[in-house]
C-alpha positions as a printed NumPy array, in Angstrom:
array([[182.849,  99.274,  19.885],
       [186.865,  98.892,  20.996],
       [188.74 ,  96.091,  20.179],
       [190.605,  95.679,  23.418],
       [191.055,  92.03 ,  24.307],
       [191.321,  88.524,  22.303],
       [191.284,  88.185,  18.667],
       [188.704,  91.233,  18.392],
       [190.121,  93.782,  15.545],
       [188.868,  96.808,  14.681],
       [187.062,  97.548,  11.59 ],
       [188.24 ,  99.982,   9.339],
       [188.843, 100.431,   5.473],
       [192.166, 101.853,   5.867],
       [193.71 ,  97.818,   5.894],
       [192.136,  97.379,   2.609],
       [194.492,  99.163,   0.92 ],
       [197.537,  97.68 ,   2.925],
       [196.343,  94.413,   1.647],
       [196.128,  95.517,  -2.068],
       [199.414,  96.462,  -1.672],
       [200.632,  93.209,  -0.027],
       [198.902,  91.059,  -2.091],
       [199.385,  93.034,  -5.964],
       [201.75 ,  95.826,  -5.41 ],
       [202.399,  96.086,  -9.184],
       [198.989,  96.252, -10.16 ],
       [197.522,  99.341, -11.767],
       [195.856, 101.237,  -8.977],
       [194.97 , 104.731,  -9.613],
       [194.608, 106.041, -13.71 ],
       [194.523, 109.764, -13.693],
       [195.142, 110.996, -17.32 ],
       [198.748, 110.2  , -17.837],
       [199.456, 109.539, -14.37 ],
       [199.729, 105.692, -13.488],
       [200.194, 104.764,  -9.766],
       [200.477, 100.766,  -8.743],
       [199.089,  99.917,  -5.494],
       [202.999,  99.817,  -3.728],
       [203.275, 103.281,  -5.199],
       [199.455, 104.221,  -3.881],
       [199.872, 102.951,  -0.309],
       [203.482, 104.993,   0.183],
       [201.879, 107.776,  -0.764],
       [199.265, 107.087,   1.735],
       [201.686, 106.725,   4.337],
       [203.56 , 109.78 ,   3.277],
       [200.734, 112.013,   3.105],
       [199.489, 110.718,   6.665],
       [203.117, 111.247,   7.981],
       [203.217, 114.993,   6.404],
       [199.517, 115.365,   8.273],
       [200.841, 114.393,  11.399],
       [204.368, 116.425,  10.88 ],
       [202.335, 119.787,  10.707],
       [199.971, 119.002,  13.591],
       [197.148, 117.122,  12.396],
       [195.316, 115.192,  15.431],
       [193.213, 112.563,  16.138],
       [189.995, 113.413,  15.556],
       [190.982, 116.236,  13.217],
       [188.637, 117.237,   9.991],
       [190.985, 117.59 ,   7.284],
       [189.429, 119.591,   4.2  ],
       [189.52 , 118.016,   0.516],
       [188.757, 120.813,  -2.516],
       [189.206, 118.339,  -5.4  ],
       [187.802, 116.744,  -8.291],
       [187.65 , 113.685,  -8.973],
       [191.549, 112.835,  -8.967],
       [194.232, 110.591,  -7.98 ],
       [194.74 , 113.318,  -4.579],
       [191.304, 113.173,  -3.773],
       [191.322, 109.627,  -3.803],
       [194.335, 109.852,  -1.992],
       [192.964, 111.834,   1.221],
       [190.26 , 108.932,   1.389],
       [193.448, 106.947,   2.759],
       [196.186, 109.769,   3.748],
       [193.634, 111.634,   5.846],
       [192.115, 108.91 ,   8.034],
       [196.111, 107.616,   8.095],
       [197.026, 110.316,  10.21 ],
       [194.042, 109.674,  12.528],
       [191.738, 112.66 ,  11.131],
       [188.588, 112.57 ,   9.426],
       [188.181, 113.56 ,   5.86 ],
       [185.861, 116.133,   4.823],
       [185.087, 115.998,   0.749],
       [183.963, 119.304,  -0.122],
       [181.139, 119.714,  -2.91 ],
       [183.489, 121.333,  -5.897],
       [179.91 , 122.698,  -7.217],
       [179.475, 124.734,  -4.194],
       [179.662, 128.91 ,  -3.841],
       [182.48 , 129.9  ,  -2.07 ],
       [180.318, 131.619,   0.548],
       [179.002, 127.531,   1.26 ],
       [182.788, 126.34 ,   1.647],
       [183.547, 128.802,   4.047],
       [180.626, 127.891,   5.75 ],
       [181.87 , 124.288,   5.582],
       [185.282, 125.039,   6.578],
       [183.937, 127.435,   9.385],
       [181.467, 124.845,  10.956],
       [183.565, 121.086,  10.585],
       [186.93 , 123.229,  12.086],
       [188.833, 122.729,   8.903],
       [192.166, 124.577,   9.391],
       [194.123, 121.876,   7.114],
       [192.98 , 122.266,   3.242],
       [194.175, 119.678,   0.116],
       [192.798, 121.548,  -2.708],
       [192.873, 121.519,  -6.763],
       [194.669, 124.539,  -7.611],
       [191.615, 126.084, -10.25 ],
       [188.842, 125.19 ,  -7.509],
       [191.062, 127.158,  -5.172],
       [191.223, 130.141,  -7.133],
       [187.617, 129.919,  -7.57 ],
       [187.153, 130.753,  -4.138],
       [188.613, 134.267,  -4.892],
       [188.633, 136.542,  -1.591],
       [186.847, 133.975,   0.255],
       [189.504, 131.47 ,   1.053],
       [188.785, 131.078,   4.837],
       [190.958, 132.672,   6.754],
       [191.155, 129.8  ,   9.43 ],
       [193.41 , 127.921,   7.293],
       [196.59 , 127.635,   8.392],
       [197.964, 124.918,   5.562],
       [196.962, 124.747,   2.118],
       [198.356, 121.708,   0.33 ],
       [198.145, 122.515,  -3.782],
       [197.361, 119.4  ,  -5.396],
       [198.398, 118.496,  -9.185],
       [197.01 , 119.606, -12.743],
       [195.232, 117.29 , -14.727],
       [198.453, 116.6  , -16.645],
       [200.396, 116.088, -13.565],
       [202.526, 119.31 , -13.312],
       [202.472, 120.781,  -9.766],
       [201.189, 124.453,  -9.578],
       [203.542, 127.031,  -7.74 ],
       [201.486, 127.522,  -4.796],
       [202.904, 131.054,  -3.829],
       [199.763, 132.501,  -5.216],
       [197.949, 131.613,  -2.764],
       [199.265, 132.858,   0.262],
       [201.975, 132.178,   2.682],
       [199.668, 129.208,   3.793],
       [200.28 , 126.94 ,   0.686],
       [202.355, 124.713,  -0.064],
       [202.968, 122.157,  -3.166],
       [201.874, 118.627,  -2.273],
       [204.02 , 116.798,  -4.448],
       [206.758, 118.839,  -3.029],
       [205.867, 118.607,   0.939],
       [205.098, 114.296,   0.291],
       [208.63 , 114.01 ,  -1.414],
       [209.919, 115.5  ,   2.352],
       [207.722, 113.49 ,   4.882],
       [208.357, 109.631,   6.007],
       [207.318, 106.842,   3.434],
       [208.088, 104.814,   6.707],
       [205.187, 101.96 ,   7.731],
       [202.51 , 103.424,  10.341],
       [200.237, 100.868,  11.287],
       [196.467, 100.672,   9.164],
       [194.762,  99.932,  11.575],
       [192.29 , 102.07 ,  14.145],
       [192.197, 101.747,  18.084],
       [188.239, 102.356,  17.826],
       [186.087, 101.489,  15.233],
       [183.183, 103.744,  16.084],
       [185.916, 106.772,  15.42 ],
       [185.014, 108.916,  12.577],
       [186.94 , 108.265,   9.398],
       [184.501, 111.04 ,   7.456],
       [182.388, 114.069,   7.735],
       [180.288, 114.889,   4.681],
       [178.018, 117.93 ,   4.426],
       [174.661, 117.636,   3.04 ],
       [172.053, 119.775,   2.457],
       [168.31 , 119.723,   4.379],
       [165.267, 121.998,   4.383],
       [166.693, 124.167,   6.927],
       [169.103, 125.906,   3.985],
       [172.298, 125.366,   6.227],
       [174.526, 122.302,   5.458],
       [174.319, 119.254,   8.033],
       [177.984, 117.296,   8.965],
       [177.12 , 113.503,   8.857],
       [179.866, 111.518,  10.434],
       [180.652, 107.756,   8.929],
       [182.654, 106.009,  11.117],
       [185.409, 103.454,  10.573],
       [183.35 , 100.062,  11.132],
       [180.434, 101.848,   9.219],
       [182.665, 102.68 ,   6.202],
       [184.124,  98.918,   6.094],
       [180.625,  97.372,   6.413],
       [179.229,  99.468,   3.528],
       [182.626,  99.314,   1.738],
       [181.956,  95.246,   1.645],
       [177.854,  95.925,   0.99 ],
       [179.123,  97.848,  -2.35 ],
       [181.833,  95.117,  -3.347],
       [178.933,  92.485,  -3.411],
       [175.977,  95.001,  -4.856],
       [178.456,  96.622,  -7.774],
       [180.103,  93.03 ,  -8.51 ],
       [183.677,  94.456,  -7.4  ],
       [186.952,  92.495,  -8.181],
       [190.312,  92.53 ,  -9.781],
       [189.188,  92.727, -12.602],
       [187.327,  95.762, -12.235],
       [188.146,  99.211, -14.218],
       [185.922, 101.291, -12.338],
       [185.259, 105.03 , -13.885],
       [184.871, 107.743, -11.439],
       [181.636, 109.274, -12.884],
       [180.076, 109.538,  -9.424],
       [181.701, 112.242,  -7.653],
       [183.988, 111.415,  -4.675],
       [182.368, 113.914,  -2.45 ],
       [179.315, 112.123,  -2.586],
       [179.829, 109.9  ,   0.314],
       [183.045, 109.244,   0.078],
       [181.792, 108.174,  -3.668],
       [179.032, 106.084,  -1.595],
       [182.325, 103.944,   0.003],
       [183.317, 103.028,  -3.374],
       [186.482, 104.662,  -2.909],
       [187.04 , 101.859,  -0.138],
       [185.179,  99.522,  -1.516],
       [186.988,  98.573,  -4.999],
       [190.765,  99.12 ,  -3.266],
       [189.03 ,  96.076,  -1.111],
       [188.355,  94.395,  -4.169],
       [192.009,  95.441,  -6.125],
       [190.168,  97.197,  -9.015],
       [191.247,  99.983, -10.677],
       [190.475, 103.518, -10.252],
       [190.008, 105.407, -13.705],
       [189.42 , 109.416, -12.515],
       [187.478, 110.964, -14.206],
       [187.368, 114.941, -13.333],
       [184.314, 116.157, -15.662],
       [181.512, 113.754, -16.388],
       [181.631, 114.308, -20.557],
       [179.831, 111.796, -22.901],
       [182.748, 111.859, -25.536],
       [185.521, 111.521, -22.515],
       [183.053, 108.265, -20.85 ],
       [183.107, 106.664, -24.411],
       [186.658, 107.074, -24.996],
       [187.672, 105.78 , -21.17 ],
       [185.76 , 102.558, -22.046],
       [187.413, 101.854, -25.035],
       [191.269, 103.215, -24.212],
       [190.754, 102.071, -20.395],
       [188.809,  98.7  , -20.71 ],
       [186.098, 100.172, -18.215],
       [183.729,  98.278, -17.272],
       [182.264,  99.639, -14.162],
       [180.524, 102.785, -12.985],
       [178.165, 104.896, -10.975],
       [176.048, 107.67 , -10.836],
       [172.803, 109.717, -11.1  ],
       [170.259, 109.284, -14.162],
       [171.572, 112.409, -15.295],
       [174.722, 110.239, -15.837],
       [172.603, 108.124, -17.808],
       [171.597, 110.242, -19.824],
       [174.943, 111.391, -20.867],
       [175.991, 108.335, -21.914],
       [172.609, 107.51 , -23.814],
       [172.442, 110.982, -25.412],
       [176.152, 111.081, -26.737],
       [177.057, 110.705, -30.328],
       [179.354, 108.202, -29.887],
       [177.268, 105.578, -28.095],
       [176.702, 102.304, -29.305],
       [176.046,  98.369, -28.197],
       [178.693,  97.251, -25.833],
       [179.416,  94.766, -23.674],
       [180.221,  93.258, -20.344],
       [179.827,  96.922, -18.786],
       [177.216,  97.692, -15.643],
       [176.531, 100.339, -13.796],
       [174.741, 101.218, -10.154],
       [172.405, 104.551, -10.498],
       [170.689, 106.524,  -7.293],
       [170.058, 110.295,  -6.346],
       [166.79 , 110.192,  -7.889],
       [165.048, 107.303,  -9.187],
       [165.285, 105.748, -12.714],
       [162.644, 106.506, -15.374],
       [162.01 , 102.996, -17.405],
       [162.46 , 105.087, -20.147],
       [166.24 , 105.603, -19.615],
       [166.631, 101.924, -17.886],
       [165.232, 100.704, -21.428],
       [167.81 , 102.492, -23.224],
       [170.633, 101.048, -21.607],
       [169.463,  97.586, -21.986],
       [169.169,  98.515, -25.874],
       [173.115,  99.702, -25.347],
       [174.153,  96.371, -23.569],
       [174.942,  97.747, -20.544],
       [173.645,  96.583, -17.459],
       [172.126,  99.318, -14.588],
       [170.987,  98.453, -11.17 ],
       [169.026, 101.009,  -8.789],
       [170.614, 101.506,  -5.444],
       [168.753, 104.173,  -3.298],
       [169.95 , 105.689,   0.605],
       [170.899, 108.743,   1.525],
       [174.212, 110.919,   2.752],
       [172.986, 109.832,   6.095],
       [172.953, 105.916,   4.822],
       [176.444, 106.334,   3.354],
       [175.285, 106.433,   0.437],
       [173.053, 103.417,  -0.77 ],
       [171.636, 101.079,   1.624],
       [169.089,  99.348,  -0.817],
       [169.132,  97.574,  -3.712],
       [166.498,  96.778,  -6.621],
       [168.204,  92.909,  -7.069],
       [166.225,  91.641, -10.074],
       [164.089,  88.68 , -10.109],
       [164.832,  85.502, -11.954],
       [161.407,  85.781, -13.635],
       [162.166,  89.588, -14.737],
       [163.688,  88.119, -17.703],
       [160.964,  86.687, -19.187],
       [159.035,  89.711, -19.061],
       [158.241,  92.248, -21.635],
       [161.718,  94.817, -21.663],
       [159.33 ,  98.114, -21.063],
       [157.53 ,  95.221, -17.837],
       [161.054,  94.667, -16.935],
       [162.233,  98.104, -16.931],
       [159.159,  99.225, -14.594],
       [160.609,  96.807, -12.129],
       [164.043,  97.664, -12.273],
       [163.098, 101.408, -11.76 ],
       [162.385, 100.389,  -7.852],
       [164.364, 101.165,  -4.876],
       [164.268,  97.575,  -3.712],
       [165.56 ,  95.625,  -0.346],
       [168.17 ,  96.142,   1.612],
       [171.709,  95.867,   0.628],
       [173.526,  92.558,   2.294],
       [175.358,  94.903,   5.007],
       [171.888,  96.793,   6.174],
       [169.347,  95.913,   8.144],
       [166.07 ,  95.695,   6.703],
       [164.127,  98.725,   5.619],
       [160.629,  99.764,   6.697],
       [157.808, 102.138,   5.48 ],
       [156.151, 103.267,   8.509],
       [153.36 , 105.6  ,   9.073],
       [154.276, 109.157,   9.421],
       [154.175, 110.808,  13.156],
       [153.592, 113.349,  14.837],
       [156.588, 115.242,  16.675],
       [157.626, 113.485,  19.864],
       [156.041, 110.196,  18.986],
       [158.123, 106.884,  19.305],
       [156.221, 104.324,  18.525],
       [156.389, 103.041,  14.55 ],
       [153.337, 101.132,  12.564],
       [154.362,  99.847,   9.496],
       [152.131, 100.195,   6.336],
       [150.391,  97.322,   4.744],
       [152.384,  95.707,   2.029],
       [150.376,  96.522,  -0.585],
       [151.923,  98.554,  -2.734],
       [149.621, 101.535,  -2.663],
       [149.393, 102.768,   1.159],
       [152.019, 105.411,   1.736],
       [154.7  , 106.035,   4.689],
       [157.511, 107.029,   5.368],
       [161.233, 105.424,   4.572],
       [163.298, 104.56 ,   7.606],
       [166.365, 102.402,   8.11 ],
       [168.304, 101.213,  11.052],
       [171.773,  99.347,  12.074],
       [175.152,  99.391,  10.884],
       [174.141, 101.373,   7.232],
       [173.132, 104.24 ,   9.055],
       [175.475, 107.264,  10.333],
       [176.876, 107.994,  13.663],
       [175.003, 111.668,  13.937],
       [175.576, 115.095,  12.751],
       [178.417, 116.705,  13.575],
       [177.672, 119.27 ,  16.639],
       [174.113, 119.213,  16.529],
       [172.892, 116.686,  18.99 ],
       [169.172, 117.963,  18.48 ],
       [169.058, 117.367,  14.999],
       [170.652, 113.823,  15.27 ],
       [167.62 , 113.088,  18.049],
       [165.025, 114.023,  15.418],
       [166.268, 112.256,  12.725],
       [166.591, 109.126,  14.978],
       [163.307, 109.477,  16.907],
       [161.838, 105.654,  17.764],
       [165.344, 104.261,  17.502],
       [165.436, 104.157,  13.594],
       [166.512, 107.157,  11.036],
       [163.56 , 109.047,   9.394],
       [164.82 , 109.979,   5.295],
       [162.091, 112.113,   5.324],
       [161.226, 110.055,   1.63 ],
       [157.946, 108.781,   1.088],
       [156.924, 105.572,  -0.734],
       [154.967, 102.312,  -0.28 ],
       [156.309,  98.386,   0.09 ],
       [155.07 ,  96.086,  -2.71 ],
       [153.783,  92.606,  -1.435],
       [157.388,  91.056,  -2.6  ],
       [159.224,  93.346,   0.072],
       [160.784,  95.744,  -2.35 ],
       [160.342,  99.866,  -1.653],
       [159.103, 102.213,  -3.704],
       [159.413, 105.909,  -3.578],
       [156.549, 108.077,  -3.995],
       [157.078, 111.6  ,  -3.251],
       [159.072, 113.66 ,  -0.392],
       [158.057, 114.469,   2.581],
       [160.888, 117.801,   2.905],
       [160.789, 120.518,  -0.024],
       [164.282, 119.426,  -0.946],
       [165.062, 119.112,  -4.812],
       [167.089, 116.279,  -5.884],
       [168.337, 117.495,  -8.834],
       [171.076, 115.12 , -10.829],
       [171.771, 113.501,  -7.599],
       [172.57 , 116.847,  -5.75 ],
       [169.956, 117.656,  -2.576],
       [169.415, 121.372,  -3.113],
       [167.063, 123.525,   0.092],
       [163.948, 125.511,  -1.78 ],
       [164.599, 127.649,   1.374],
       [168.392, 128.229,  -0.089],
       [167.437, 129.406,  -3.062],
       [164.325, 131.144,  -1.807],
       [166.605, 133.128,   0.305],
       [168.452, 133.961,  -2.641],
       [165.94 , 135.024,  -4.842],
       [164.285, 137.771,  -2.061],
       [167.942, 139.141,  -1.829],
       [166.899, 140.848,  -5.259],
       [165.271, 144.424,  -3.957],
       [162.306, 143.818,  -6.748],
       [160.785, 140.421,  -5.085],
       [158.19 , 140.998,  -3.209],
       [157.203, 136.926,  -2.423],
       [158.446, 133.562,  -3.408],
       [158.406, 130.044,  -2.956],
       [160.116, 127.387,  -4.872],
       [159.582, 123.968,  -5.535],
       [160.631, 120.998,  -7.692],
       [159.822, 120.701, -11.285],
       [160.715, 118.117, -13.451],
       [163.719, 117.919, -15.603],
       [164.099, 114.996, -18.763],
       [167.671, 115.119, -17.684],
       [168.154, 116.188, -14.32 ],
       [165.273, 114.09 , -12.83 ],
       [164.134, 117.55 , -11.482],
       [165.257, 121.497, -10.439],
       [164.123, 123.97 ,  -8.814],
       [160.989, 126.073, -10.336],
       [160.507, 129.526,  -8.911],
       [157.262, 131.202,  -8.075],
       [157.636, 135.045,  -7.849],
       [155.84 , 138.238,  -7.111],
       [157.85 , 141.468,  -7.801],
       [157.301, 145.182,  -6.897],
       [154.604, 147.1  ,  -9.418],
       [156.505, 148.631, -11.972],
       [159.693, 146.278, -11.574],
       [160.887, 145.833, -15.189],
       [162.627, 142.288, -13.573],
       [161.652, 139.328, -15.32 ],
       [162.935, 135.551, -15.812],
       [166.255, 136.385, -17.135],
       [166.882, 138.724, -14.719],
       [166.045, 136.509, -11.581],
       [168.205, 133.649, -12.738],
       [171.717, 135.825, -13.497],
       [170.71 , 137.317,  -9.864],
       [170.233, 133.583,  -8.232],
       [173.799, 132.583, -10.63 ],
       [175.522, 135.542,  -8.088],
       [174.251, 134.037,  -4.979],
       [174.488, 130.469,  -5.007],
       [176.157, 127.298,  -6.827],
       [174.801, 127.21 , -10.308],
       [172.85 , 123.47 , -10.183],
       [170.901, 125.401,  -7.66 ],
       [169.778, 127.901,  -9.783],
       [166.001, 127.715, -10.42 ],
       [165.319, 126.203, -14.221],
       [162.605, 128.145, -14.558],
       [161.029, 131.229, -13.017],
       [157.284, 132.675, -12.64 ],
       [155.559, 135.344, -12.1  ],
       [152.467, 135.788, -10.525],
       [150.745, 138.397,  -8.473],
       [150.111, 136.783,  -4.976],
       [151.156, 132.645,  -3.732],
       [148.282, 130.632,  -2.432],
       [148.512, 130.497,   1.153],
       [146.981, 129.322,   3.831],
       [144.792, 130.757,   6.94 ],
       [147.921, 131.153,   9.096],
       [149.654, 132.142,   6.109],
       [151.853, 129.708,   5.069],
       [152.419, 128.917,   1.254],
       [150.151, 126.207,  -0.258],
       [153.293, 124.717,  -2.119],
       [151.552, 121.707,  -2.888],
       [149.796, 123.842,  -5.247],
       [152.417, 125.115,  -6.753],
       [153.717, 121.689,  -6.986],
       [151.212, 120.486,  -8.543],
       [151.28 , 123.047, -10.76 ],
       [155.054, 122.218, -12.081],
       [154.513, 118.747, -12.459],
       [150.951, 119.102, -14.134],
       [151.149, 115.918, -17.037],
       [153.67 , 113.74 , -15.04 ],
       [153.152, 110.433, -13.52 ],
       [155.422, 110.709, -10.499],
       [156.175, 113.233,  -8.482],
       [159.443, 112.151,  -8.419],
       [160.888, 111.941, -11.752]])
């Protein structure tokens, strides 16, 4: 949609922070260590990054690469980037550097903000497309000399002091534009670009100010990463709401504990691996007036009981990369808090209804390829389908692949690929997956990816992965592997091989061997066998 006539404006997050800035310029922004930034001092640097951008040729419609942790520059390129008309791309930090380049290669990334030790991490494989690398600050602040890395880099600090703090407009010409591109992982082993656009990313932006209870008053701690999503629009979403940003660059218990007390935090995100960070560390104790949204894999009671024993209150949220992040929302019940806490907890560890910016979701019965036409499930809380969602909470495609964007959207609505049942009260449940993917600490990771990586090893005969559960993960990968006779390679061995090949959360967390995989007539792998296997003693498949 273009606003082109009457009183019709565009919608785009990019005004939100032009408004904080209006409204409280001298309110603390952006905490990042010892770095404090007010919102005045947030938005010029918006407006000179977006200038500098546009100064060394960035163009409308541009992807514009961001190698960062969590960090007052990557939340800077959330604004900067779009600024200048381009599209951010928030690279996974946890990736190999053979996966960035891939990244870099497909989205047409020739412009690269980038941590300095996550750059030099890439060793040889720094793509050679790039043609500007802008070297972001240290933790502490200082600015690393950038000449190490090629002719190509240059110090960001240094190159924002230089370009125009002068006013460009926030505002976007067309809405449906795409203000991000962020790579996720399927089945298929290679990354998929899912573009959010700019009236997408406002209407979820507002969906997470209502479902995390955003406002001034909010100290929100970056323990979801930024690349997820664009930190599920939450980097939008509380500069909407003039909260503060608290970075947060390594998700440590001690540092978490310490941030709530030194920073006043009293907001957060993140997967139940999060969770059980905070639970598990020494220092924690009953608090109060702190919550906390939690998706990438769903809840066990277990942990949701703990943190009501800590004080602190969690909600479920559940979507995918392709949703921008969370579309539902398990809202609790009046009556949930007369029930038993364990009762309660059960309840809580739903997906729930749809958030108040997303249409409403459906569990429909799985098709066959080609078909159209979608039959919903009884509400009944046991008959399973599959999990599809429609309307504005749903992405604009995949980037260059037109055939995968009409299979994910086949009968007008987006297939997750999730399975699960609806309860009689309307709320979703998940179930088990329809893909092989492993969601492991809120990170999708392809069985075929790592199963490509374990036959690289000359001893592997056969393999096929699958999930297995993890206490703190929620789950990883499980290995099932059938070397050459006389192969002295065991467990050990595997995993330092799969540590060489791909990022380390892929790695399988457990390998076995075995002298032939169950297959089938045609001769595919029975991996619901294996499955079964792994999770032998467990509930849920998904943990």
């Amino acid at each position: 949609m273009t606003a082109d006539s009457g009183l019709d404006t565009a919608l785009s997050p990019l005004g939100f922070l032009e408004k904080a800035a209006r409204v409280v310029p001298h309110a603390i922004a952006v905490v990042d260590g010892p770095r404090r930034q007010t919102y005045a001092e947030f938005a010029e640097r918006a407006t000179r990054l977006a200038s500098l951008l546009k100064m060394r040729g960035v163009a409308r419609g541009d992807r514009v690469g961001v190698l960062a942790p969590n960090s007052a520059e990557a939340l800077l390129a959330q604004f900067g980037v779009p600024l200048a008309g381009g599209a951010v791309v928030a690279l996974n930090t946890r990736l190999a550097p053979a996966e960035i380049a891939y990244i870099v290669d497909h989205a047409g990334i020739e412009v690269l903000i980038a941590d300095a030790e996550l750059l030099a991490g890439l060793g040889d494989e720094v793509p050679e497309q790039l043609r500007l690398i802008l070297v972001a600050p240290d933790a502490d602040g200082t600015q690393p000399d950038p000449a190490r890395f090629g002719p190509v880099a240059e110090a960001l600090e240094e190159a924002l002091e230089l370009a125009s703090p002068r006013a460009v407009p926030w505002t976007v010409d067309d809405e449906d534009s795409v203000i991000a591109v962020n790579y996720t992982s399927g089945t298929t082993g290679r990354p998929k670009g899912v573009m959010y656009t700019h009236r997408g990313a406002y209407l979820n932006a507002l969906g997470e100010i209502v479902t995390q209870k955003l406002d001034a008053d909010s100290r929100y701690l970056w323990t979801l990463p930024m690349f997820h999503c664009n930190g599920w629009c939450t980097t939008w979403a509380l500069t909407g709401a003039l909260g503060t940003h608290v970075c947060l660059r390594a998700v440590r218990g001690e540092d978490i504990w310490r941030l709530f007390d030194s920073e006043g935090v009293n907001r957060l995100a993140g997967a139940p691996a999060v969770l059980s960070t905070i639970a598990d560390d020494p220092a924690a104790r009953p608090v109060e007036g702190i919550s906390m949204v939690t998706a990438g894999a769903p809840p066990s009671p277990t942990i949701l009981r703990r943190f009501e024993d800590l004080g602190i209150d969690v909600t479920q949220v559940y979507g995918l990369t392709e949703t921008y992040g969370p579309f539902t929302v398990c809202t609790p019940q009046p009556d949930w808090a007369d029930l038993e806490p364990d009762a309660r907890a059960a309840l809580k560890s739903r997906q729930g209804v749809a958030m108040i910016h997303a249409d409403t979701v459906r569990v429909v019965e799985r098709t066959s390829p080609g078909e159209t036409t979608l039959v919903d499930v009884p509400a009944d809380g046991v008959t399973m389908g599959e999990v599809v969602m429609t309307g504005n909470g749903v992405m604009k495609g995949y980037f260059q692949d037109p055939d995968a964007t009409a299979t994910a959207f086949a009968g007008g609505w987006f297939h997750s690929g999730d399975l699960g049942v609806m309860h009689p009260d309307g709320y979703v449940q998940l179930l088990d997956r329809a893909k092989d993917v492993v969601v492991s600490g809120g990170e999708n990771i392809s069985t075929i990816e790592v199963e490509q990586a374990i036959a690289s090893h000359p001893d592997v005969m056969d393999c096929a992965v699958v999930s297995m559960p993890d206490e703190k993960w929620g789950e990883r990968p499980k290995a099932y592997v059938v070397v050459r006779p006389g192969s002295e390679l065991d467990e050990a061995g595997l995993i330092e091989h799969c540590r060489t090949r791909i990022a380390r959360y892929k790695v399988p967390g457990a390998v076995e061997l075995t002298e032939a995989l169950p297959r089938t007539s045609t001769g595919k792998v029975r991996k619901n066998e294996l499955r079964d296997a792994a999770w032998s003693g467990w509930e849920k498949r998904i943990n």
